[in-house]
C-alpha positions in Angstrom: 78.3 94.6 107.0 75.4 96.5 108.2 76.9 99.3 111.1 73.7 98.5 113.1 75.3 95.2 113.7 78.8 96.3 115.3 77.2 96.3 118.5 76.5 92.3 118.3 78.9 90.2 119.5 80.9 87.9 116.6 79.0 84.9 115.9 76.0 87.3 116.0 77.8 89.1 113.3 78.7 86.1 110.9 75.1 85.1 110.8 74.2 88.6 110.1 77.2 88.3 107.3 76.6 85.2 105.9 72.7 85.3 106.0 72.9 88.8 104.0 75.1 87.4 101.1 72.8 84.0 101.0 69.5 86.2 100.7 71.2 88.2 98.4 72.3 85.6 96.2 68.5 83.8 96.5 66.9 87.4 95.3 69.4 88.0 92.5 68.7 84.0 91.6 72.5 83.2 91.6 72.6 79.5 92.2 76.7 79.7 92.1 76.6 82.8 94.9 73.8 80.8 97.1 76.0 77.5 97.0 78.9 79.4 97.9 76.8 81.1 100.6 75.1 78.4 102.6 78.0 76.6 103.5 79.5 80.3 105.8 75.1 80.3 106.6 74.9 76.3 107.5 78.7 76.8 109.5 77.3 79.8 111.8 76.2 78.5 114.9 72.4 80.3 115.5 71.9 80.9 111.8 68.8 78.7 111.8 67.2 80.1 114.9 68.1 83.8 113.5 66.9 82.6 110.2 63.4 81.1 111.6 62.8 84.2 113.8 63.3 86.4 110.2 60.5 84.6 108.6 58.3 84.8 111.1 58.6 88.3 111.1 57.8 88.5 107.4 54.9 85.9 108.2 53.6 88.1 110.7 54.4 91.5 109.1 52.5 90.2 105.9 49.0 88.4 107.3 48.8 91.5 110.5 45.5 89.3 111.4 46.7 86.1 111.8 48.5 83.0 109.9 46.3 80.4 109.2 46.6 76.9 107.3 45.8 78.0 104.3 47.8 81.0 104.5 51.0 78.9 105.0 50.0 76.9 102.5 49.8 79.4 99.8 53.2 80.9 101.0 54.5 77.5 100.4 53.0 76.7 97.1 54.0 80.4 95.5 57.6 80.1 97.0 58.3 76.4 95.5 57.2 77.7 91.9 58.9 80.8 92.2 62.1 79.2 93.4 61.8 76.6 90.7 61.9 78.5 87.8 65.7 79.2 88.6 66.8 76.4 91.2 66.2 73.3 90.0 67.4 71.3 93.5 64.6 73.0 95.6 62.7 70.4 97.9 59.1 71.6 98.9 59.7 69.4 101.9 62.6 71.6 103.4 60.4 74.9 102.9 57.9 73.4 104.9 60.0 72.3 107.4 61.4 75.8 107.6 58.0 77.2 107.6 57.0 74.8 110.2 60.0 75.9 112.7 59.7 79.3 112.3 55.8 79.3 113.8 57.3 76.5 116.2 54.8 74.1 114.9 57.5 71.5 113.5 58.0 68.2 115.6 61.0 66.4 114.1 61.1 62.8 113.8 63.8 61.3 115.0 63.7 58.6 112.9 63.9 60.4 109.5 67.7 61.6 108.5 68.0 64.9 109.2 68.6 67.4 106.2 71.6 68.5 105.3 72.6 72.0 106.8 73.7 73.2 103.7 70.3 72.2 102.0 68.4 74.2 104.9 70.7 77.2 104.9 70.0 77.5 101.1 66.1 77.1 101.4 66.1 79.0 104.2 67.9 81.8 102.4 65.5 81.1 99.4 62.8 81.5 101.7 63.8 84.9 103.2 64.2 86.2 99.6 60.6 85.4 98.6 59.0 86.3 101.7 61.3 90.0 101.4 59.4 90.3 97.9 57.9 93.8 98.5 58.1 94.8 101.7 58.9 97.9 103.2 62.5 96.7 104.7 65.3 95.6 103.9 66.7 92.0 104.9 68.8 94.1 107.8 65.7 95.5 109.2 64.5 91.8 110.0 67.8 90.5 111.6 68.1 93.5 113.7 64.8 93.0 115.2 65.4 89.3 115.4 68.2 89.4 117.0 66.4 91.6 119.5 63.7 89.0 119.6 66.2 86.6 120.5 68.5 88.6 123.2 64.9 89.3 125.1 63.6 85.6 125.0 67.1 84.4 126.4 66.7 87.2 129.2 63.3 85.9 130.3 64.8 82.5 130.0 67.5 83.4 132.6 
């Protein structure tokens, strides 16, 4: 684990754990080591929150002028044939989703089921993977600062 990440308290550390060995396991293209990931990632309480604030970061880091509908859309297309050339279970669906809640955009309906947690921390983790694809930091980087992210909004909140 990352020493920049003693400081958090311990569920901010298990998603910080678990999220780094699911990304991991998503950029070396190790469907055993993501399945055996996402169930610690889909278990820590946050992880999706922590996990949607991440991608936005890359979002934003990679269009510096803005996100727009086609944008998203190309980031959606290239990530669904990228990730199907090695995980044959990927849903294009779930990315959007994921895409959709990280620019808090996504209004749930409460009458479809709900995706499994484990099928959301895996895309989610695929996601994170693709979007790192040549960037200048590593995945730590991005928690770090969305964790901060995250510690400042609940301040204002209070």
């Amino acid at each position: 684990m990352s020493t920049t990440w003693r400081h958090l308290p311990p569920p901010a550390q298990a998603i910080a754990l678990a999220a780094s060995e699911a990304v991991a396991a998503a950029q070396e293209r190790d469907r055993d080591g993501l399945e055996a990931a996402a169930g610690p990632l889909a278990a820590a309480e946050g992880s999706g929150l922590v996990l949607g604030a991440v991608v936005r970061l890359l979002l934003e880091e990679a269009h510096p002028d803005g996100l727009g509908g086609d944008d998203v859309r190309r980031v959606l297309e290239r990530c669904v044939r990228d990730a199907a050339a090695w995980e044959p279970a990927v849903d294009p669906h779930l990315f959007l989703v994921l895409l959709a809640g990280a620019l808090g955009v996504h209004d749930p309906d409460e009458r479809a089921p709900r995706p499994a947690p484990e099928a959301l921390a895996r895309h989610a983790a695929i996601l994170v993977a693709f979007l790192l694809t040549g960037t200048p930091r590593p995945l730590g980087g991005y928690l770090t600062a969305a964790f901060a992210e995250i510690e400042r909004a609940e301040l204002l909140d209070d």
